[in-house]
N, C-alpha and C positions, 0 to 999 in steps of 0.2 A: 332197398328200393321201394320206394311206394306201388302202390299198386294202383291208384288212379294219380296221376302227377297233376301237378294246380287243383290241386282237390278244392278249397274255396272258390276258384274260378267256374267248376262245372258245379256245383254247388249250386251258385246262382245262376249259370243258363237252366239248370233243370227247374228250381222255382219257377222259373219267368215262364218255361213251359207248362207248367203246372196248373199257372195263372188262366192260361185260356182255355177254352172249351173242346174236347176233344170226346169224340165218340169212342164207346166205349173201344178198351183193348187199340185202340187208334196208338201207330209211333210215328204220327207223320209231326216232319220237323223235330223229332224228340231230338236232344241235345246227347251223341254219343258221344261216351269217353275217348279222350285223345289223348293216346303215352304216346313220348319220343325213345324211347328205352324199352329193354325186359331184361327180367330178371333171367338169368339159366346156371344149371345145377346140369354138369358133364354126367354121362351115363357112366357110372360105376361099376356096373357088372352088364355080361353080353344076354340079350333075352332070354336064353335058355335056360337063364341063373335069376331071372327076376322073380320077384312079387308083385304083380302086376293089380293094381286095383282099375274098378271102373268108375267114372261119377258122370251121369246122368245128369240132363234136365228137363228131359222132359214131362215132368210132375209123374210116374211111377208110383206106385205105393199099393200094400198090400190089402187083396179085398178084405173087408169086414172091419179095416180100419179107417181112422179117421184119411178123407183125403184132403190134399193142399187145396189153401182160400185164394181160388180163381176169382175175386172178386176183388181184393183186396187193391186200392188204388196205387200205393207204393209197390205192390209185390208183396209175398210170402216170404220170410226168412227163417224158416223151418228146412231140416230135410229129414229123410229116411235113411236109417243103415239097415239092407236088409240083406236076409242070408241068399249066397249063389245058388245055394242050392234047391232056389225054391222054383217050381213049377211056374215057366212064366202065365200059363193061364191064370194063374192066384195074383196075378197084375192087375190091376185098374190105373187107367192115366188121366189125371188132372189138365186135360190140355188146353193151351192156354197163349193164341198165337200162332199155334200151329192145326190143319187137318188135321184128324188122329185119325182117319180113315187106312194108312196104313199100318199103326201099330195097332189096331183093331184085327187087321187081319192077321200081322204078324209082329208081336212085339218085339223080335229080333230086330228092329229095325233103327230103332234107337234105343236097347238095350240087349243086345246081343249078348247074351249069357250063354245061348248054345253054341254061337263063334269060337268063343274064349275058353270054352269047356274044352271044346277039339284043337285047340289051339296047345291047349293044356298036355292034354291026351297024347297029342303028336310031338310035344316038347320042342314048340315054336318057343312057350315061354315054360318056365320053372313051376310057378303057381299064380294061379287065379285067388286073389285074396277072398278069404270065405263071408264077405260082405260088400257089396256096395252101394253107394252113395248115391240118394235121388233127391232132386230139387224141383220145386218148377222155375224153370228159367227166365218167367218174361216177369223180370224183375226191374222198373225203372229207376227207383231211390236204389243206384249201384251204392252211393255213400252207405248208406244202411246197411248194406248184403257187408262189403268188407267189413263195415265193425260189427257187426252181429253175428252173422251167419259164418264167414268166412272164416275167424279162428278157430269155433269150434269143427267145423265141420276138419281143416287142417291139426288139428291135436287128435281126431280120430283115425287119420290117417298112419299120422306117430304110431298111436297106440297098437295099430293092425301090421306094424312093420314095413309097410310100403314103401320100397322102392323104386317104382316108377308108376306113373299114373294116365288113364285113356280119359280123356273128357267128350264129351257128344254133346253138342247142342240140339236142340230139336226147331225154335221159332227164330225169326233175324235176331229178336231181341233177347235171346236166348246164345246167342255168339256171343254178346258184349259177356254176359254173364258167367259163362264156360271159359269163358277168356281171362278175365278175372280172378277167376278160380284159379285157374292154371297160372298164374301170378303168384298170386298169394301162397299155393304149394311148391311151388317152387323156389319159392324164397326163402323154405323153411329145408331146404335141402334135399326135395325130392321132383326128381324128371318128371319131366309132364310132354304128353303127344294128346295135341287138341285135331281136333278133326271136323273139319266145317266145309259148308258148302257157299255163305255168305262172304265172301273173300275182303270185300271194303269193310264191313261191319269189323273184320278180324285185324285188319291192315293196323285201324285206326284205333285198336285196344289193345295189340302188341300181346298175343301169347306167346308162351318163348319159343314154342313149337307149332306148327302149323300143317297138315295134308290136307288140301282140298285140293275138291273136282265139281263139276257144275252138276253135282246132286240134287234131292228134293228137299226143302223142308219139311219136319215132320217123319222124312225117312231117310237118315245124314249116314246111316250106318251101313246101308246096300239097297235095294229094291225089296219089295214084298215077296216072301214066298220065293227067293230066289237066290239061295244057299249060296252058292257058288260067287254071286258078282256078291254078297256078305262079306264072304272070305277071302275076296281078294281086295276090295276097300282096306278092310282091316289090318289083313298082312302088310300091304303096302305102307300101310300109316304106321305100324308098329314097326317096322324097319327100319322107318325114317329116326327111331330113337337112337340107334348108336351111332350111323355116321355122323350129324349133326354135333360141331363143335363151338357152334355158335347160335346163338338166337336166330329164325329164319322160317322159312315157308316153303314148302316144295307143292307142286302138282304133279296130282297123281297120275297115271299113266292108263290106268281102269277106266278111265272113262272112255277113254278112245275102243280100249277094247270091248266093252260091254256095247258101245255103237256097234260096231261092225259085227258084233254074234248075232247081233238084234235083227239087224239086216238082214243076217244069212238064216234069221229063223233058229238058231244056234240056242237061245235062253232054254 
């Protein structure tokens, strides 16, 4: 299954967008990808048995290296593989699209590594792959991300034995992109649970898997500094990997409860 269908057709709405003058990082009128289909790969084994990877897009990457080109008119089609086990202070994020005011405070927020460690820990899942996957997400030329970006980054996948896979967007334009992704791995025979908070952006790009809740941009993965409504985002979405027998979208239930603790003073 393709991963953008009428690929010539958006092809040229996205020139034509191209064509006119748009301020910088601007997606107004941008021409989103529209699938009528998705690809999905049945959950194979119960989470407690998986390989669970992460891929990011919120431009991540480690300090003292080179960071993703926020500049770049098409988008970056580069990522990082980097190891779980590194201290997310040694984070720097490319951000691009989105506030990064709260992975500044806390980068759990859209790379929740210390979620997935306890997640780990408690044998919610089997393993935490000992790598994951960072992109900057606000990528426009999507044509370009599938043939460039997106095979390699799915042969890395292969390579690390993965299982099943969490995606996180972090910008709007950063949904279509996550979404995509999770397209593309999925077609190669591995489960994918995207997790957003832009619901139309997602509708009309068709991940096979979908949990959202009227989250924040730039913090898609729980609140700042607020462990608890992390881990229950998370768990939620990661649970939605086995029952699902079909391509689809659930909402999550966390949002309602994080209102009302909020209210009660409870956070």
């Amino acid at each position: 299954m393709e991963v953008i269908e009428q690929l010539d057709s958006w092809q040229k709405r996205y020139e034509a967008w191209k064509t006119k003058q748009h301020p910088t990082d601007s997606i107004e009128q941008y021409p989103f990808v529209e699938n009528s289909r998705s690809p999905f790969t049945p959950l194979r084994r119960a989470l407690p048995m998986l390989n669970l990877a992460l891929i990011s897009s919120a431009g991540a990457y480690i300090d003292g290296t080179d960071p993703f080109d926020t500049s770049a008119t098409d988008g970056d089609f580069t990522f990082r593989e980097i190891p779980t086990e590194i201290d997310v202070s040694d984070l720097l994020f490319a951000a691009r699209g989105y506030d990064p005011r709260f992975v500044q405070q806390d980068p759990n927020v859209q790379v929740p590594l210390a979620r997935l460690a306890e997640f780990r820990a408690n044998r919610v899942i089997d393993q935490f792959s000992s790598a994951f996957w960072s992109f900057c997400g606000f990528i426009p030329d999507a044509a370009r991300m599938v043939d460039e970006m997106l095979p390699q980054l799915v042969e890395r996948l292969k390579r690390h034995e993965v299982q099943a896979a969490l995606l996180i967007p972090a910008s709007r334009l950063c949904h279509q992109s996550i979404a995509l992704a999770a397209r593309a791995i999925e077609s190669v025979g591995i489960a994918t649970i995207t997790l957003g908070v832009e619901r139309d952006v997602m509708e009309q790009a068709r991940p096979p898997r979908l949990a959202y809740y009227q989250g924040q941009l730039g913090s898609v993965a729980g609140n700042a500094n607020w462990a608890e409504h992390q881990r229950r985002v998370l768990d939620e979405a990661l649970r939605w990997l086995e029952p699902m027998g079909q391509p689809g979208m659930k909402k999550l239930a966390v949002e309602l409860e994080s209102q009302v603790e909020a209210a009660r003073g409870e956070r």
